[in-house]
KOLTI-932097 format. One line per 8 residues: number of its first residue (from 1); their letters; for each residue x, y, z of C-alpha. Coordinates in nm, 4 decimals, always signed. Layout:
NUM = a = X:Y:Z  ...;
end
This chain:
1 = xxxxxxxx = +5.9004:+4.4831:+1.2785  +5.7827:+4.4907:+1.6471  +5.8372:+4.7604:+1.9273  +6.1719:+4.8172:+1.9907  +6.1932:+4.9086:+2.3743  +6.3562:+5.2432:+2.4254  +6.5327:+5.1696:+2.7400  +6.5466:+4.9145:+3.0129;
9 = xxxxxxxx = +6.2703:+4.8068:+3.2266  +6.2466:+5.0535:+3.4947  +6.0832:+5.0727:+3.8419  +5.8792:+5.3833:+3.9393  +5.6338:+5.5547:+4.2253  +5.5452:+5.8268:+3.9906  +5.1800:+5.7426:+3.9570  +5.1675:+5.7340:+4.3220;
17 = xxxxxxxx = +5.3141:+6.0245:+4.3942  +5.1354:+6.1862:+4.1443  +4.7912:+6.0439:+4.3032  +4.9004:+6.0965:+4.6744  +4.9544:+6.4860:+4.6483  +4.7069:+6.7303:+4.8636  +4.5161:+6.9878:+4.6224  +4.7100:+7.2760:+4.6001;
25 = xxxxxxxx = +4.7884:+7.5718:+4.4019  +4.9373:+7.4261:+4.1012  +4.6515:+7.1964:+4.0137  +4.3803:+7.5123:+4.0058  +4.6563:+7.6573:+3.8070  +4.6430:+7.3618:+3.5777  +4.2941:+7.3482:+3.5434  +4.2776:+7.7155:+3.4375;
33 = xxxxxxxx = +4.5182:+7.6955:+3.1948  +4.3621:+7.3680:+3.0321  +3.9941:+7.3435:+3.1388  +3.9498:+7.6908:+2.8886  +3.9359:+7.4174:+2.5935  +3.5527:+7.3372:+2.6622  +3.4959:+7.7389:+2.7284  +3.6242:+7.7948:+2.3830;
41 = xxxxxxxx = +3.4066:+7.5273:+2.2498  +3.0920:+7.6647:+2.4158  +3.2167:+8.0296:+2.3120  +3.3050:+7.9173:+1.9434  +2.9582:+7.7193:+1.8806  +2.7298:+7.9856:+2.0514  +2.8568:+8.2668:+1.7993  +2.8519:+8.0823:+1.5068;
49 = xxxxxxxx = +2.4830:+8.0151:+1.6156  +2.4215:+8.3902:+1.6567  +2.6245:+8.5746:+1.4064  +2.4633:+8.3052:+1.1038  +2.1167:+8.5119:+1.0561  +2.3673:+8.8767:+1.0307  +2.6099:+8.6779:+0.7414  +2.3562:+8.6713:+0.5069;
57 = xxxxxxxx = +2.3031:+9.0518:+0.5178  +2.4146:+9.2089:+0.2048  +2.6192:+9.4245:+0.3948  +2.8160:+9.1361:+0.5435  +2.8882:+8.7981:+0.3973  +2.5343:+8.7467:+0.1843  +2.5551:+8.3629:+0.2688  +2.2794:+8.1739:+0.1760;
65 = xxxxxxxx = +2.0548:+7.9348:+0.4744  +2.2559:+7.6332:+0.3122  +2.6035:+7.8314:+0.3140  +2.5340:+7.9337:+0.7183  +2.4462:+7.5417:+0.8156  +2.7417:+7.4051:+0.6129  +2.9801:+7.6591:+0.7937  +2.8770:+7.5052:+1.1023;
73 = xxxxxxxx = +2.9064:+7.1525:+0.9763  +3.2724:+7.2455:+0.8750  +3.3633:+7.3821:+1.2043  +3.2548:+7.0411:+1.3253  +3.4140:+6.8178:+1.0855  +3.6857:+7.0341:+1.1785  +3.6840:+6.9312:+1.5174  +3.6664:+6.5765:+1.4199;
81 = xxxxxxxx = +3.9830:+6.5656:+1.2292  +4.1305:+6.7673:+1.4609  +4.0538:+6.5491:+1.7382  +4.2207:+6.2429:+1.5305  +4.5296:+6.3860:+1.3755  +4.6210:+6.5704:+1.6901  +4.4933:+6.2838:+1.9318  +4.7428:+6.0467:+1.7772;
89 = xxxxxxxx = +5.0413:+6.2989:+1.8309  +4.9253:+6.3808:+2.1602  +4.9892:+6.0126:+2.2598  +5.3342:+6.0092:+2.0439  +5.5030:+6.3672:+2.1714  +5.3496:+6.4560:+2.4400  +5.0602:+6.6042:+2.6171  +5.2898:+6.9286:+2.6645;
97 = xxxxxxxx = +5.3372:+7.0410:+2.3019  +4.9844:+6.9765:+2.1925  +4.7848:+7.1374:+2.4044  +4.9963:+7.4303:+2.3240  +5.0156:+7.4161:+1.9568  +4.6636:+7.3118:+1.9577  +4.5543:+7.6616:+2.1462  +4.7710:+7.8068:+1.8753;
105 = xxxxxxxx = +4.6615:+7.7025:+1.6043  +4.3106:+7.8230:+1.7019  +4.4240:+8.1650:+1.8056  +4.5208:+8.2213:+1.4716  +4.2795:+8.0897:+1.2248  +3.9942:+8.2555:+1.4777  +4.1608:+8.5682:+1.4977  +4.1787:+8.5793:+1.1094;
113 = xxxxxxxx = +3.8152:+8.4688:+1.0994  +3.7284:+8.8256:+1.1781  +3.9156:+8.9155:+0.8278  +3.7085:+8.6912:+0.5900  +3.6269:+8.8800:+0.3039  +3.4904:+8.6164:+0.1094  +3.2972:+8.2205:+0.1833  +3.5615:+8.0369:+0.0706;
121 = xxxxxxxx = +3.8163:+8.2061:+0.3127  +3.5623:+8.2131:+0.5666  +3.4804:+7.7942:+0.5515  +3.8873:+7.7484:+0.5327  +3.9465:+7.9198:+0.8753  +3.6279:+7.7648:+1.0560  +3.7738:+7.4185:+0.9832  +4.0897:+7.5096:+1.0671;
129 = xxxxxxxx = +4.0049:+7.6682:+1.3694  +3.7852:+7.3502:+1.4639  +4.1193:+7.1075:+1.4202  +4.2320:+7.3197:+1.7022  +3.9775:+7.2894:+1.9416  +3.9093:+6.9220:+1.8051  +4.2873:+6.8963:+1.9449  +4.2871:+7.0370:+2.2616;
137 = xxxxxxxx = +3.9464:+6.7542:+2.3674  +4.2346:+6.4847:+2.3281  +4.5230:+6.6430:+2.4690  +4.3475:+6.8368:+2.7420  +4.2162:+6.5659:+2.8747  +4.4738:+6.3117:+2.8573  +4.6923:+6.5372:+3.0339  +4.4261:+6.6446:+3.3183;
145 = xxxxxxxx = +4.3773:+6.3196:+3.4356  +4.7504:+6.1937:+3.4522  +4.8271:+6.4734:+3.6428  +4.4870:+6.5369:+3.8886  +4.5393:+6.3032:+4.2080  +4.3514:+6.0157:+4.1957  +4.0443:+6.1444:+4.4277  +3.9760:+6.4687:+4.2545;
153 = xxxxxxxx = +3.9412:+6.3486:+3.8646  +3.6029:+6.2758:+3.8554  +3.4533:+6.6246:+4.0105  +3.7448:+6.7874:+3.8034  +3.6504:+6.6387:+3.4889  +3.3400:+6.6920:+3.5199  +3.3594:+7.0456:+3.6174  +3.5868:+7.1352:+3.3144;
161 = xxxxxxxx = +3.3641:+6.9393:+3.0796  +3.0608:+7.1546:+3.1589  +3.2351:+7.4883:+3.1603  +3.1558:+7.4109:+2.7832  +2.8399:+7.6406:+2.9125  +3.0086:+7.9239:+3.0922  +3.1422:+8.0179:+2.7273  +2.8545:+8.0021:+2.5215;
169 = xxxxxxxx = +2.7047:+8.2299:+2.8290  +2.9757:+8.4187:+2.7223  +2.9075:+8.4472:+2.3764  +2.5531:+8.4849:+2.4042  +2.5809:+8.7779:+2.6213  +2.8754:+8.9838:+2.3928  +2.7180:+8.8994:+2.0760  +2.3526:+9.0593:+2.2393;
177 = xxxxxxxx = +2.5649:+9.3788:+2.2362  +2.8088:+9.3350:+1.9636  +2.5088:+9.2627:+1.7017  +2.3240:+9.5938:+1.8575  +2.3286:+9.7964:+1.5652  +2.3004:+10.1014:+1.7596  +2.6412:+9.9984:+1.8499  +2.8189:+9.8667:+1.5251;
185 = xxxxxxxx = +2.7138:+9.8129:+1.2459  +2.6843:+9.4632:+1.0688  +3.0190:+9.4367:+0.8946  +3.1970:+9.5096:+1.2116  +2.9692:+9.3312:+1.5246  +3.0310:+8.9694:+1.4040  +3.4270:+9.0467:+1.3114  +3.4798:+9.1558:+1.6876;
193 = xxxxxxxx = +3.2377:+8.8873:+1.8127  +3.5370:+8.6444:+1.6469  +3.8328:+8.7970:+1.7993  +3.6555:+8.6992:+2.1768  +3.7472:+8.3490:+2.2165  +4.1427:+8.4372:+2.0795  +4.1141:+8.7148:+2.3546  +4.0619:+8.4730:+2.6131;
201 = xxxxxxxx = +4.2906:+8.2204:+2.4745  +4.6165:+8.4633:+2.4551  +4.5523:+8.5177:+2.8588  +4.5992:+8.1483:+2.9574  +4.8435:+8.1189:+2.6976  +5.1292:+8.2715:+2.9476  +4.9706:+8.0239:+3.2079  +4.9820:+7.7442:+3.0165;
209 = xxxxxxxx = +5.3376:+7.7677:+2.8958  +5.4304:+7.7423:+3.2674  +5.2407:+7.3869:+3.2785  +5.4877:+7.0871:+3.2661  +5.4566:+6.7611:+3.0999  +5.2393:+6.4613:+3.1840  +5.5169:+6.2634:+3.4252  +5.3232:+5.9553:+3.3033;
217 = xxxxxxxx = +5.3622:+6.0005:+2.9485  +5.7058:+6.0906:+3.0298  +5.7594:+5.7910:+3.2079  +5.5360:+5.4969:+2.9845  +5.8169:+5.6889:+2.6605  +6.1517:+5.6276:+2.7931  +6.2205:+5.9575:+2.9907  +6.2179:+5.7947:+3.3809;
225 = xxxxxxxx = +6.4841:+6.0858:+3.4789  +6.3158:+6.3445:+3.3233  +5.9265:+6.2064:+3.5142  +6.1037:+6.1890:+3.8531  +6.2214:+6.5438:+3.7793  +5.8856:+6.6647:+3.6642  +5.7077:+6.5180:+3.9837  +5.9490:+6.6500:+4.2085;
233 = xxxxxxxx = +5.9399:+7.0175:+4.0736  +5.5655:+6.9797:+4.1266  +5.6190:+6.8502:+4.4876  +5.8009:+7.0925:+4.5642  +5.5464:+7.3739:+4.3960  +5.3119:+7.1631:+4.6217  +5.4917:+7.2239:+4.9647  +5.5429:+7.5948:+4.8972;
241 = xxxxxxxx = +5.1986:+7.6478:+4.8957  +5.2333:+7.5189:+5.2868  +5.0632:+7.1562:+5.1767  +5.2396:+6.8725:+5.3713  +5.3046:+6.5398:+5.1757  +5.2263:+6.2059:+5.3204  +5.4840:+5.9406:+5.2430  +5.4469:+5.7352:+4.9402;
249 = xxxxxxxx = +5.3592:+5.3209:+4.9782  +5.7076:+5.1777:+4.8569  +5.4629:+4.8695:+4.7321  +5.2713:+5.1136:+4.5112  +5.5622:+5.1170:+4.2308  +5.5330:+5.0329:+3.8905  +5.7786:+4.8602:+3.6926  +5.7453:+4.9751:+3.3047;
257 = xxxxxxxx = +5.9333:+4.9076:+2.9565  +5.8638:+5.1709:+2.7386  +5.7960:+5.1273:+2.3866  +5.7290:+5.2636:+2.0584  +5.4338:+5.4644:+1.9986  +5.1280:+5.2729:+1.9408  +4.9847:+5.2703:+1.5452  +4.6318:+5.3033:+1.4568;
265 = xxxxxxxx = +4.6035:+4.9328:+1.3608  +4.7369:+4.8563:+1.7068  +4.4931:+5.1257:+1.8637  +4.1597:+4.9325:+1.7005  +4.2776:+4.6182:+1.8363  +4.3425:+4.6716:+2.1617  +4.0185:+4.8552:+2.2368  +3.7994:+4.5799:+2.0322;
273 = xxxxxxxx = +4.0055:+4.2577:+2.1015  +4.1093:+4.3318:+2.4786  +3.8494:+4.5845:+2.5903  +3.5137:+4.5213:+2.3991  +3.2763:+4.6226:+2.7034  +3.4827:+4.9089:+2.7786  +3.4672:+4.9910:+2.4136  +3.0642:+4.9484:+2.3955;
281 = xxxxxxxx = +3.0295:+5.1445:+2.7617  +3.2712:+5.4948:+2.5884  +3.0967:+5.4139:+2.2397  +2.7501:+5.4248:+2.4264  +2.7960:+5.7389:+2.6706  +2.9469:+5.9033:+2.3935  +2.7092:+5.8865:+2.1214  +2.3690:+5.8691:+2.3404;
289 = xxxxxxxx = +2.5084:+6.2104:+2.5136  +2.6123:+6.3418:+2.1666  +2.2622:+6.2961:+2.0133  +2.0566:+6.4077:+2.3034  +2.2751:+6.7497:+2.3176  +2.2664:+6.7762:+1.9424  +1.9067:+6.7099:+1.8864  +1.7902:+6.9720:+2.1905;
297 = xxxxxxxx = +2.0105:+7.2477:+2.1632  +1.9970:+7.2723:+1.7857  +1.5902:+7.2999:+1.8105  +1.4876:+7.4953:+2.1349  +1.4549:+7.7781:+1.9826  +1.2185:+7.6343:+1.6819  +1.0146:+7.4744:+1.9989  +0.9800:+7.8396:+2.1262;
305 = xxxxxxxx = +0.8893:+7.9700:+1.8496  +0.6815:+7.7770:+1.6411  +0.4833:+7.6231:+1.9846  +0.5219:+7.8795:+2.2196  +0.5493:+8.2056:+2.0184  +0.8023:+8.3412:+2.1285  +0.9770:+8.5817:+1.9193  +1.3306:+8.5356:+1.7987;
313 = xxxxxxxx = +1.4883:+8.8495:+2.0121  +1.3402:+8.6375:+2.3391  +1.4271:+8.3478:+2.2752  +1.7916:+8.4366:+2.3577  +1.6308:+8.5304:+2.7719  +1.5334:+8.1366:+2.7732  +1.8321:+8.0434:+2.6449  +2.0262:+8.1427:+2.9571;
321 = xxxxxxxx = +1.8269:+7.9422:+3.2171  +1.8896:+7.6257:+2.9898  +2.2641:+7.7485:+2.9696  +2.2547:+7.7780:+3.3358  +2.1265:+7.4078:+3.4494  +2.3682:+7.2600:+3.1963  +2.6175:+7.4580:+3.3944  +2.6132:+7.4198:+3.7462;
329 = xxxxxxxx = +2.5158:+7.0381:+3.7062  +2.8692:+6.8866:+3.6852  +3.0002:+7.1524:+3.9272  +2.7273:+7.0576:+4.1824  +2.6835:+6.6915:+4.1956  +3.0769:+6.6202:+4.0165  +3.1779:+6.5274:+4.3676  +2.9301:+6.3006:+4.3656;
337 = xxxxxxxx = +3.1040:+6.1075:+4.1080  +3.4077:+6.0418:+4.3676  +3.2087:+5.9614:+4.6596  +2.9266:+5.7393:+4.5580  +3.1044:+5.6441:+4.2754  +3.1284:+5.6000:+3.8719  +2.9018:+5.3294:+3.7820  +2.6485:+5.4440:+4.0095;
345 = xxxxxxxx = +2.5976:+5.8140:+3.9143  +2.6947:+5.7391:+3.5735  +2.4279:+5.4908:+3.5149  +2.1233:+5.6817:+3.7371  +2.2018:+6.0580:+3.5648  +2.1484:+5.8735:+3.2264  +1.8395:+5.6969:+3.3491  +1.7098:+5.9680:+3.5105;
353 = xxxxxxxx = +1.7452:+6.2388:+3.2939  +1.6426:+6.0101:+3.0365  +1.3190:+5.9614:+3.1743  +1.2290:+6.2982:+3.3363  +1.2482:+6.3728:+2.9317  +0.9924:+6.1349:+2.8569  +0.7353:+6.3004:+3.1240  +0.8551:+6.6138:+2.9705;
361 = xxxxxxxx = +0.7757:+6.5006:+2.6315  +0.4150:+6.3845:+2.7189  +0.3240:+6.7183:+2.8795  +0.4161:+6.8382:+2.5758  +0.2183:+6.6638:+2.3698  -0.0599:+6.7674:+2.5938  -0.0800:+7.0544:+2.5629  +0.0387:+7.1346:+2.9378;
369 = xxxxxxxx = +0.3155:+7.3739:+2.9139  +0.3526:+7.6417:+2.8777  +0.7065:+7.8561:+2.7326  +0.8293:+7.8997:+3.0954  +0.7177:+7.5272:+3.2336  +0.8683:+7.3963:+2.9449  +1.2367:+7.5789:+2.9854  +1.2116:+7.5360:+3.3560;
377 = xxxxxxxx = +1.1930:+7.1486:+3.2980  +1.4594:+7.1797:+3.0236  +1.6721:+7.3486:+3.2943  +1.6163:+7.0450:+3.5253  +1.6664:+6.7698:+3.2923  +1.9299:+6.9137:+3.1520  +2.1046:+7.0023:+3.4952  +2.1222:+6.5672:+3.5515;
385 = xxxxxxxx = +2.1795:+6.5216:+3.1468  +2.4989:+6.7717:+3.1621  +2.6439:+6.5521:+3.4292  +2.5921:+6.2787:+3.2465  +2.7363:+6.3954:+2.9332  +3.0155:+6.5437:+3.0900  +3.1316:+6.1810:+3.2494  +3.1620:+5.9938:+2.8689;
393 = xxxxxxxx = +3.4534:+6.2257:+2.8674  +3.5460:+6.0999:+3.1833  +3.5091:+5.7766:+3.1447  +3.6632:+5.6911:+2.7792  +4.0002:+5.8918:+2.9205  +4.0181:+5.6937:+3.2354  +3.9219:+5.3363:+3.1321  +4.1714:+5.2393:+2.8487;
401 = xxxxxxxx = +4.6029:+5.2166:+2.8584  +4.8017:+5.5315:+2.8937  +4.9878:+5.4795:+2.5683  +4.6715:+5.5071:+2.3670  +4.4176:+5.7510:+2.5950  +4.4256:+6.0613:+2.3242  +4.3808:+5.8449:+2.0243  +4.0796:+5.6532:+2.2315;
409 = xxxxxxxx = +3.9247:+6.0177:+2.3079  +3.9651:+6.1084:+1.9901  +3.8082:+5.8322:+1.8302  +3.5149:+5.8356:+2.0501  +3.4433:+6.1494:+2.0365  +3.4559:+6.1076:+1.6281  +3.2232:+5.8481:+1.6781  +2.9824:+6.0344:+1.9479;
417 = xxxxxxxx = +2.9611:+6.3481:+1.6805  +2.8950:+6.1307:+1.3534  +2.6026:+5.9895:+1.5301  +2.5046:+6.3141:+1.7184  +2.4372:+6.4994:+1.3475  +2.1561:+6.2867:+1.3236  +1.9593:+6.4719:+1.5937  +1.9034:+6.7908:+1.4583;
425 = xxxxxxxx = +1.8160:+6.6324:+1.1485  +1.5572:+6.3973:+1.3136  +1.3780:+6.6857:+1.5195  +1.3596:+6.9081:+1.2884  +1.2217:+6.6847:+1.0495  +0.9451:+6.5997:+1.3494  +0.9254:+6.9458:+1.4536  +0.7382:+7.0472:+1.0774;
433 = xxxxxxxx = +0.7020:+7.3972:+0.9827  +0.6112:+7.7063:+1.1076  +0.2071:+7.6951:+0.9809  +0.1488:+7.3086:+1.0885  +0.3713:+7.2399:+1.4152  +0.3078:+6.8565:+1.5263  +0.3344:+6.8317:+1.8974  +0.2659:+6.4641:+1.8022;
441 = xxxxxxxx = +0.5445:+6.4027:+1.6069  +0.8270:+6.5770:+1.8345  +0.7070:+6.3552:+2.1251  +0.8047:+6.0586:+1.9106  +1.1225:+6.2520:+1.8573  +1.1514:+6.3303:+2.2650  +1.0862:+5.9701:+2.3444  +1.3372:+5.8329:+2.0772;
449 = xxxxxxxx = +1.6117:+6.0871:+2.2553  +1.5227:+5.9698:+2.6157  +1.5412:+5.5764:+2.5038  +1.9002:+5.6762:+2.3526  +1.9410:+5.7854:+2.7422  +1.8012:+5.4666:+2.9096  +2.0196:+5.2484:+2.6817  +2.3243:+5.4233:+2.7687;
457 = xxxxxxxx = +2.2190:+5.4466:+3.1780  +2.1512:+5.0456:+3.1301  +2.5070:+4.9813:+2.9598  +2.7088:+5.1992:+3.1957  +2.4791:+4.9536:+3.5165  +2.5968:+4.6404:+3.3441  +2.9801:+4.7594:+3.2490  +3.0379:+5.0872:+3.4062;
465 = xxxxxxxx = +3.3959:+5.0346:+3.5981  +3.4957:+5.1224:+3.9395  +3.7226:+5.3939:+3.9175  +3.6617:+5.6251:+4.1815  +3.9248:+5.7081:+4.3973  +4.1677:+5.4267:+4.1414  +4.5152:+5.5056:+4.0039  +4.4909:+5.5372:+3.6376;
473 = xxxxxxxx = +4.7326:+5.2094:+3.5808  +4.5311:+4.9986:+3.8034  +4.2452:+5.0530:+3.6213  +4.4050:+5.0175:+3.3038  +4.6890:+4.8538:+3.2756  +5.0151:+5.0666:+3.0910  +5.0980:+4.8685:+2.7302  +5.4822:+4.9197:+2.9110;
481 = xxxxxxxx = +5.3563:+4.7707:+3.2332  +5.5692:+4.4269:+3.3045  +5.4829:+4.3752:+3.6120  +5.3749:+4.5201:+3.9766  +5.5265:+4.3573:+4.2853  +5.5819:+4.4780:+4.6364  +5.8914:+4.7041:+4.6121  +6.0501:+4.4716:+4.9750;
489 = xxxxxxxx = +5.9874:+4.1456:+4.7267  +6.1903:+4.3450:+4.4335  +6.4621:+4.3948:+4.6597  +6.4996:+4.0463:+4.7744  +6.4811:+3.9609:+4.4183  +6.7744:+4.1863:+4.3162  +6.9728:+4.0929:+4.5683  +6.9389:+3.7078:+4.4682;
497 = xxxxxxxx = +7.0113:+3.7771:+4.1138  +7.3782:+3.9898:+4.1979  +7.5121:+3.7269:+4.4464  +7.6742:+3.8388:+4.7800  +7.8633:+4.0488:+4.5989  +8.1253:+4.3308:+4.7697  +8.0983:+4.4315:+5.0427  +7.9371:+4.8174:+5.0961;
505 = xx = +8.1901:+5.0877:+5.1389  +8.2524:+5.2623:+5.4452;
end
């Protein structure tokens, strides 16, 4: 049976009031309340990656090398079928009630973390705990971009993508006290080093409870009255601040039908029958980005240590610099994204930091670096590379339909982390053991990781879109969009259709 539409065809400026709003209190708000999904992520990663050498103390856990790395693979399949289940009820309930159930569910099953007393309970609440996170990608950003005006969203989603590095800062700078044994002992450091990231979760949560539904969503699912309400309670929100609104374009409407929510089936063949190049370009950023991360940050500390010699208390000092670049490039060159524009950045930060990895790589291999050079050029590559990461979020949530943006997130970023597990896997198999390093080998591995970049700069040259500074339904057309004509044409048009009619009142 087809879509049954769930009300008439209706005529809104939503979107463009939405995208014609000044930046004002209520959107830092917003991205406060939501952007803490990626510092979670950072925070949740970072500890695992710390606390796994003090769970296989006998005085802890006892885990086993294999036990520690499949915990972290569960976390991440976690994610994954987080990011799918929740993705596809983002797109059919709302943006609203899944980014707060999603922070919920990973307050809880972290917080209980800390009370594992056994692997089996421990492995349970890591994949649970990664469904919640692997929820809030979809929904978080779904619901950022409907609501950020139009000229903000890149630097914004850029920004809140690489805050992913303010929390494993974060982590990386409790757990260096928590694990002090001098301090607490074993049992009890990596317990309280769980119970951080629920800490920081319960004080958005207030905040985020405040946050209203995605207008848009409300709009494209049958609830016009209750979108024009939603807008105008942020308008208002808006002018209290002391913002003045410019009038809206009466020509800038959008007439929509909604319909039923959109089924999986219907999800794979819209992407790969109506938007194969936009399909390839997400597929590409995604995956290239997810590899490059994967493969590096997964084996910098083996590079310091079995090249370099550094010992494994220091390598935690390096680790901050690389933290660091990944940091502050979104926030510094995000705006960049708005202003020059999509394809452009997009394509050159992959190309770039693509190939300032392949000159790294060779210096390498010859024996030129040294443990500072090499983290200092880490920090610089990685500065362009975060950028460029952070904008295959940006780009698979801006360039396909509203009805289906969580669900394409979601499966992209499914995608982007089957194909990322291959990195560590590949450079540590390069990297070789502790007695026979082979600077030889990991350059193969280095260049393999910066061609992986090129290809992905080359694809987003030849089908990046234009969406800088673009309403989200002219770049992608709503599955409920009939049609968009000037709103003094839909008048005359009305009119012609009811006949002279009565005349008005007086």
């Amino acid at each position: 049976m087809g879509a049954t539409p769930l009300q008439p065809t209706v005529r809104s400026l939503v979107p463009a009031r939405i995208d014609r709003l000044p930046w004002s209190r209520f959107h830092t708000r917003m991205i406060a309340a939501l952007g803490v999904a990626w510092v979670l992520d950072g925070l949740e990663i970072q500890i695992a990656s710390i606390v796994g050498p003090v769970l296989q103390h006998a005085g802890t856990l006892h885990l086993s090398s294999q036990e520690v790395g499949f915990s972290a693979t569960i976390y991440l399949i976690g994610e994954v079928v987080g990011a799918l289940v929740f993705g596809r009820l983002s797109d059919k309930l709302g943006r609203r009630k899944l980014f707060i159930a999603t922070l919920g569910l990973y307050l809880v099953a972290n917080g209980l973390t800390a009370f594992s007393f056994n692997y089996g309970i421990f492995l349970a609440l890591r994949f649970i705990a990664g469904m919640g996170i692997g929820g809030e990608y979809a929904a978080i950003h779904s619901a950022i971009d409907e609501l950020i005006p139009a000229r903000f969203r890149g630097r914004v989603d850029l920004a809140v993508s690489g805050t992913y590095w303010f929390g494993a800062i974060i982590a990386s700078l409790s757990e260096y006290i928590l694990l002090n044994k001098d301090i607490l002992p074993d049992n009890w450091g990596w317990r309280v080093g769980f119970f951080i990231g629920p800490i920081l979760g319960l004080a958005i949560w207030g905040l985020r409870r405040t946050l209203p539904e995605s207008p848009r969503w409300q709009l494209a699912h049958g609830q016009a009255e209750e979108a024009e309400k939603t807008v105008a309670q942020i308008e208002r929100e808006v002018e209290a601040s002391g913002k003045t609104l410019e009038p809206v374009d009466p020509d800038k409407y959008i007439e929509v039908r909604p319909q039923e929510s959109v089924s999986f089936l219907q999800v794979a063949r819209i992407l790969f029958r109506q938007y194969p190049s936009r399909s390839l370009l997400g597929a590409t950023l995604m995956i290239s980005q997810s590899f490059l991360y994967n493969a590096i940050f997964f084996t910098y500390g083996l590079v310091l240590k079995h090249f370099y010699g550094v010992s494994d208390h220091d390598v935690a000092k390096y680790f901050f610099a690389f933290a660091a670049g990944n940091l502050l490039g979104p926030l510094l060159i995000g705006r960049l994204f708005d202003t020059i524009g999509r394809k452009q950045m997009i394509a050159g930060t992959y190309l770039v930091s693509g190939a300032l990895l392949a000159v790294s790589g060779y210096l390498f291999k010859i024996g030129s670096l040294t443990a500072f050079t090499q983290t200092a050029l880490w920090t610089v590559i990685f500065f362009i590379a975060s950028a460029a990461a952070s904008s295959g979020y940006l780009t698979v949530s801006e360039i396909f339909p509203m009805e289906l943006r969580s669900q394409a997130i979601a499966l992209f970023f499914a995608i982007a982390q089957v194909f990322g597990a291959l990195g560590p896997t590949i450079f540590g198999s390069l990297i070789g053991d502790q007695d026979h390093p082979d600077r030889g080998k990991l350059f193969i591995a280095y260049l393999i990781a910066a061609g992986v970049m090129g290809i992905a700069g080359v694809v987003a040259a030849i089908f990046g879109v234009k969406c800088e500074g673009a309403s989200l339904e002219d770049i992608a057309t709503p599955l409920s969009s009939i049609k968009k004509v000037p709103e003094r044409l839909a008048e005359t048009l009305d009119d012609i259709e009811a006949g002279p009619g009565p005349a008005p009142a007086v």
